[in-house]
N, C-alpha and C positions, 0 to 999 in steps of 0.2 A: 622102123616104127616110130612114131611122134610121140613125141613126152605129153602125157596129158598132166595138167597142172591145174591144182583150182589155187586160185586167191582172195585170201579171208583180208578184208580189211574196214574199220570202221566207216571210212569215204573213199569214195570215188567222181572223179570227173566224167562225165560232165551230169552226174544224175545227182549226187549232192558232192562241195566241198566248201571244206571249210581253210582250210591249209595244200600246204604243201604236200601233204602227203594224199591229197585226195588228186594232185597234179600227176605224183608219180603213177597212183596205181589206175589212173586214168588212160596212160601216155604206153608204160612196160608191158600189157596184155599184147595189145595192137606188133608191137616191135618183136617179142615174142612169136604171135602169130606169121608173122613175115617170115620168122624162120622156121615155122613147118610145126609148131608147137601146136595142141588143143588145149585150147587156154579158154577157161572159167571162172567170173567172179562172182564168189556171193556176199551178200551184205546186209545190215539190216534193214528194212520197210520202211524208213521214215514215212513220216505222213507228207512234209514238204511233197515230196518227191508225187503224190499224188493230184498235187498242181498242176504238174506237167503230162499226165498220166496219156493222155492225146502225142503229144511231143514226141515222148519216148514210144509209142505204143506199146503199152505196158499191155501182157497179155495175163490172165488170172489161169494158174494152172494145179489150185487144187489145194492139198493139204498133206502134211508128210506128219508123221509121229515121230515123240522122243520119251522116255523117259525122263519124268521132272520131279523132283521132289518124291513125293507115296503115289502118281498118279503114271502107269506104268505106258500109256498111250494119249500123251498131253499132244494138241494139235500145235502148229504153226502154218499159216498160210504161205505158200510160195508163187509169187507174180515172176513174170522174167521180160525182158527188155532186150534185142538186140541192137548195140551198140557200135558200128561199124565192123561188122561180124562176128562179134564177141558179144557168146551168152554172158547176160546178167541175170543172178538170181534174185531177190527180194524175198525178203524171209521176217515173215509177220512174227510179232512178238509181243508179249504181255505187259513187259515194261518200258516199252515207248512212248507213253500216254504221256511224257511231259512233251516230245518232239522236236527236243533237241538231239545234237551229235552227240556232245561232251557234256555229262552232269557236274557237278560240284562235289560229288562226295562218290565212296566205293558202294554208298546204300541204295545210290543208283544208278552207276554205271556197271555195281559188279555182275546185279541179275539179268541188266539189260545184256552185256556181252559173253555169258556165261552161256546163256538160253540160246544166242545167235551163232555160238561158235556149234556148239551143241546137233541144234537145228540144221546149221551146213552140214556136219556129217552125216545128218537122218536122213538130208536130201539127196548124196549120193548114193546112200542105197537105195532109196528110193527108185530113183534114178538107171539103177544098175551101172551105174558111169564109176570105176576106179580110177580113182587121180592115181599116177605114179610119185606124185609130188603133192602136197597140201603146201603153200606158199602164207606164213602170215605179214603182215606186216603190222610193227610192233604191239603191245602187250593185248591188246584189246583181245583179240582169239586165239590168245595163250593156253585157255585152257582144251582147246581142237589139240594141241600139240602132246600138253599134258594126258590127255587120256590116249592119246595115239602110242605114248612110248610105254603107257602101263597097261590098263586094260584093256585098249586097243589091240597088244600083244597076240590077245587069246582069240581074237577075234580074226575068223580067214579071211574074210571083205577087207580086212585092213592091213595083213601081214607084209605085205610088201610096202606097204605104203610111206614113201620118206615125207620127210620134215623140215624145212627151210624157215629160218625166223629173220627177216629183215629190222634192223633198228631203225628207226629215224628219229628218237628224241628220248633217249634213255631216261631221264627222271621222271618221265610220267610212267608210273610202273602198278597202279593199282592195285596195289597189295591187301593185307587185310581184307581177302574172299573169303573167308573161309566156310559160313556159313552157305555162302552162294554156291561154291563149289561143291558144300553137299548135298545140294537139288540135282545137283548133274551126277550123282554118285562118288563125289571125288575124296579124297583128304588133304591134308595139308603134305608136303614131299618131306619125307624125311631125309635129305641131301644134305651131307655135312658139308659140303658145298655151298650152300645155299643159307646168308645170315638167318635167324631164327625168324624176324620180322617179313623176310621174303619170303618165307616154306610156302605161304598160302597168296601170294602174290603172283599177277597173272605174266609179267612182264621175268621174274624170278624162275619162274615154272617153264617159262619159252626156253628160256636161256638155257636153263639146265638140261630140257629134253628134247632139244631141237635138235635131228642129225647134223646140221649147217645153222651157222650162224655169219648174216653179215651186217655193217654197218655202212651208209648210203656214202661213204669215203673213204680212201685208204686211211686217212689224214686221222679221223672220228675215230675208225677201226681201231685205231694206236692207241690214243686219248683214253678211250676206254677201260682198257685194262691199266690205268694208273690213277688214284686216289683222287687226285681233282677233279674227273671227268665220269666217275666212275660210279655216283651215284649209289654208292653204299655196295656194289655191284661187283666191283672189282677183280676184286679176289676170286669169287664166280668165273669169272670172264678169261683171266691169267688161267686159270688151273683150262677152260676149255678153249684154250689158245691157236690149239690145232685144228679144231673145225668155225674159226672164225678168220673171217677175209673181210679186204672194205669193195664197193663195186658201184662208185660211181654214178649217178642219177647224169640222166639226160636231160637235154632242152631239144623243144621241137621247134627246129630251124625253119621251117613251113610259116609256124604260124609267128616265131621273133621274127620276123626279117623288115629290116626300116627300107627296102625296094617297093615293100608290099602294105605296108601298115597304113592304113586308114585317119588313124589317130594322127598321122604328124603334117605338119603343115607343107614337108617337103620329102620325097621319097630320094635316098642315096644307097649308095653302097660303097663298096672298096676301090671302085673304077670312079668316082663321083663325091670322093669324100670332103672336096669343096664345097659341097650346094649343104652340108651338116650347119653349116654356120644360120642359116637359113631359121632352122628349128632353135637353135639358141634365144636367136633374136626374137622371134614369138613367145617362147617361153618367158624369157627378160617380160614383153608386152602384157601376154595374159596373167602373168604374177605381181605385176605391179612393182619389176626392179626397172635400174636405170639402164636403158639400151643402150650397151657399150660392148660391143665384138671385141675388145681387148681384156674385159676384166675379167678373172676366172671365175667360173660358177661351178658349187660344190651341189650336188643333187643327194637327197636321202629318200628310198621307198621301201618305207619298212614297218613291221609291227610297233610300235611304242611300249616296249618292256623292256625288264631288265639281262634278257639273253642278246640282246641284238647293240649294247653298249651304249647305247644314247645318253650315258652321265657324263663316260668321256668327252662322247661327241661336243654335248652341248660345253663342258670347261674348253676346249679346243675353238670351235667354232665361234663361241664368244670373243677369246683373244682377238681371234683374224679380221673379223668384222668390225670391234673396238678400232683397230687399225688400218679399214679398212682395204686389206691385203686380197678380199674377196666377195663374192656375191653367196647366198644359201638359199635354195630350197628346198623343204620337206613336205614330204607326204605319207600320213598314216594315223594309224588309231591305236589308243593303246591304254595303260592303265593312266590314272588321272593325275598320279603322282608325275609320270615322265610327261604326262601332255603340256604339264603346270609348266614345266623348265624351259618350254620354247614359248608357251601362248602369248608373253608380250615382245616377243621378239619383232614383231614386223611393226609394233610400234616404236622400240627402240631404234631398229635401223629400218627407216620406211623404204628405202629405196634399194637395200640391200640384202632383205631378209624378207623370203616367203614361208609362212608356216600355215600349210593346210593341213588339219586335226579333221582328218575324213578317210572315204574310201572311193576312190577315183579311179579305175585303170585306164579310160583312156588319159588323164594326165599324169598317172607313173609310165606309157608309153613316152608321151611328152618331154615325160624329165628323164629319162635315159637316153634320149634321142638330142638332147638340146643340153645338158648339164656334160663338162669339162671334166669334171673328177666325180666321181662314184664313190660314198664313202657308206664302210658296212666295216665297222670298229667293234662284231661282236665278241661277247664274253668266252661264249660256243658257238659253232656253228657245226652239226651234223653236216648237211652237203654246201645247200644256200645255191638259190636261182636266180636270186636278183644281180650278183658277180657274174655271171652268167649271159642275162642279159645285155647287161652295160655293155660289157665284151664287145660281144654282137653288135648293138649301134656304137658304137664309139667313144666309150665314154671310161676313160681310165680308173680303174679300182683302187681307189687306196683299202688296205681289209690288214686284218689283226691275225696273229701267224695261226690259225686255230683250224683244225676239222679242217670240211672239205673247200675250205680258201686256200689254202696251204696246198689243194691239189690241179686251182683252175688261176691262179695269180701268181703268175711267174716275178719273184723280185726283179725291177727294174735295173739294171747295169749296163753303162753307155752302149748302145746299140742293141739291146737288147732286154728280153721281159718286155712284160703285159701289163703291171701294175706297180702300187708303193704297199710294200708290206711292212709292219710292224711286228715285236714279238711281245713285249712289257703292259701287260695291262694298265696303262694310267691314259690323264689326259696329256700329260708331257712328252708320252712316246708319242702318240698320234698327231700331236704339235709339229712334233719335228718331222715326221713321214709326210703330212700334210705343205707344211712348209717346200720340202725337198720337190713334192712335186707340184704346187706354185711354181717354184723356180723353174722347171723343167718345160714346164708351158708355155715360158715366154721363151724357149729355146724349139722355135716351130718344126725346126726339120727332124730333131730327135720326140718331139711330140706326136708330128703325124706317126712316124717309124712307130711309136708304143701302139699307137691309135691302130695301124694295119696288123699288127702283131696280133693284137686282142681279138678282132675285128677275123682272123680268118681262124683263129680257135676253132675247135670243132668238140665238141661234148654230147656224142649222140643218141640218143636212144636205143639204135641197131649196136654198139660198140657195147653197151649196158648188160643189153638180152645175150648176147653173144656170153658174156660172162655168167651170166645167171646160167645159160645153160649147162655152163659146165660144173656151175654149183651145183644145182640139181642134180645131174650124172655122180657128183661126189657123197649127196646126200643117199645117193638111192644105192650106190656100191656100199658104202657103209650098215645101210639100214639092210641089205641081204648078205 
């Protein structure tokens, strides 16, 4: 019999994302399905998404009830979309009227994802469809989880029904629901477990009543249950030690592949990895550096905040350019403070420093295709796809020892490893990793060797699901 699974998650690809996490739960239903799973996602309505209402062919299928507040048969509209076999649900809601993803405060993300967690569940019965699994991913439909392990209990439609809470970015944890939670009939948890500030917190609440908990790395998984990484969370996390695993996020090989990619001025591979030089020299061309096939070029494609390291980067990458030890490119947007630290850089070094404060993908294909070193010096890093990437076209990862770098950048040692890793958060370690592999570069034959090494990785999506299934099967032995 096939595991029927629904997945609550704030995004999804390709009907809205914002992030990363709108990539995974895009990419995991699909791989899922490959193995024999009935896989379901519901999510909220956004209005965006009625842009494309043609596209997807969104079909309008009616109206399900929830209990909300005093009002015992509050409506929510439900649209669905199939997605290359995979039902999606859209689930209307009352506080969506600003039409973004992510608000600014819990005064309005808490009703908005309280009401859609809620509403998923109304539309399985609905539905008469019992998930063997409800699948969240992180805190947003925390409380689906939360009423599944209490007042769910009482409930026969729902007695079986396990519980999987996937993390991808633990501080965002939405706490201080409390009010919202008792529209949906909830309370605060009284879980000695659970800091006092989290009892009513929707990321607090997953964690504590999820039959399984995982985090998108083994690496992360770790991190977590200790005090730096841990988000005030910690201790929570330690005491449920036993039902938490990491399980690794995929990249779809289909669609990274530089044989295939559009974007690049020259298609290679592992059998072709001479014609790679190709893509450098264009990129050097349309960034406005000096065309030189001998100088190393440092590539960044990244958010511009303060998880992804860009303070060290930029003390480090300053040095080498001073010295002219290297060439830089960046691409990305981010807060105003980190944009400040590079915006006059390409007038400092005109010929050696590109700094595009934008959003581009086809020139982040460009610059992992044509860039020498890859450099991702974050603070944290839950899984991280752009190491990943690089991989795949060629381009060596320097990355900082953290989360799931730690599980796709193998340390460099003569004939061996994928990347340059550091473990010291400063700019002085990544100086010297950075340096190390400069030096390494102009040493071509142990360079290509890194280069194939990376290059035939494999991070799959089916290797992912495969795991999830067995999470689920652990969830569901548990929960009966």
């Amino acid at each position: 019999m096939s595991l029927k699974v629904l997945t609550l998650a704030a995004e999804s690809a390709p009907l809205v994302k914002v992030g990363g996490l709108g990539d995974v739960v895009g990419a995991l239903p699909h791989a899922l399905k490959e193995l024999g799973c009935d896989v379901r996602v519901a999510m909220p309505h956004y209005h965006t998404i009625d842009a494309h209402a043609e596209k997807f062919k969104l079909k309008r299928m009616g109206k399900v009830s929830l209990k909300w507040g005093e009002q015992e048969d509050y409506p929510a509209s439900v649209a669905s979309a199939d997605i290359g076999g995979i039902p999606f649900y859209l689930l209307g809601n009352p506080y969506l009227h600003e039409g973004r993803v992510y608000g600014v405060s819990i005064e309005e993300d808490g009703p908005k994802y309280i009401f859609y967690a809620m509403s998923a569940l109304a539309l399985c019965r609905h539905l008469d469809w019992q998930p063997d699994v409800i699948h969240v991913h992180d805190s947003h439909a925390g409380a689906a989880i939360y009423w599944l392990n209490t007042k769910g209990k009482r409930d026969k439609f729902w007695k079986h029904t396990a519980s999987v809470l996937t993390i991808h970015n633990l501080p965002y944890q939405n706490n201080h629901a409390k009010k919202f939670l008792a529209m949906a009939g909830l309370k605060p948890s009284r879980d000695p477990r659970l800091p006092w500030w989290a009892r009513d917190g929707l990321m607090g609440l997953g964690i504590a009543y999820a039959d399984q908990i995982n985090a998108v790395s083994e690496g992360y998984a770790d991190e977590i249950m200790g005090e730096e990484y841990g988000a005030g969370l910690d201790g929570l996390l330690s005491a449920r030690e036993d039902c938490l695993s990491g399980v690794l996020n995929g990249l779809d090989y289909s669609a990274w592949n530089p044989k295939t990619d559009s974007a690049l001025k020259t298609y290679f591979d592992e059998t072709s990895l001479e014609r790679r030089i190709e893509n450098k020299l264009a990129l050097q061309k349309e960034c406005g550096l000096k065309i030189d096939k001998s100088a190393p070029l440092i590539g960044v494609v990244s958010r511009l905040d303060h998880q992804k390291g860009l303070d060290i980067a930029a003390e480090a990458m300053w040095k080498l350019l001073t010295k002219g030890s290297a060439q830089f490119v960046l691409l990305g947007t981010g807060t105003r403070e980190i944009e400040a630290m590079f915006k006059t850089w390409a007038g400092d070094f005109p010929t050696m420093a590109s700094i595009n404060l934008k959003f581009d993908s086809a020139l982040a294909n460009r610059i992992y295709a044509g860039a020498d070193i890859f450099l991702m010096p974050s603070r944290y890093e839950p899984c991280g796809i752009s190491q990943m990437i690089a991989l795949r076209y060629g381009a060596v990862p320097v990355v900082r020892a953290t989360g799931g770098l730690v599980d796709t950048v193998k340390p460099y040692r003569h004939g061996r490893g994928t990347g340059f890793v550091f473990k010291e958060y400063s700019g002085a370690a990544l100086l010297r990793s950075l340096k190390r592999a400069i030096e390494m570069y102009h040493e071509k034959s142990e360079w290509r060797g890194l280069q194939l090494r990376g290059m035939a990785n494999r991070f799959t999506w089916q290797s992912a699901a495969e795991k999830y299934v067995r999470l689920y099967e652990r969830a569901i032995e548990m929960k009966r």
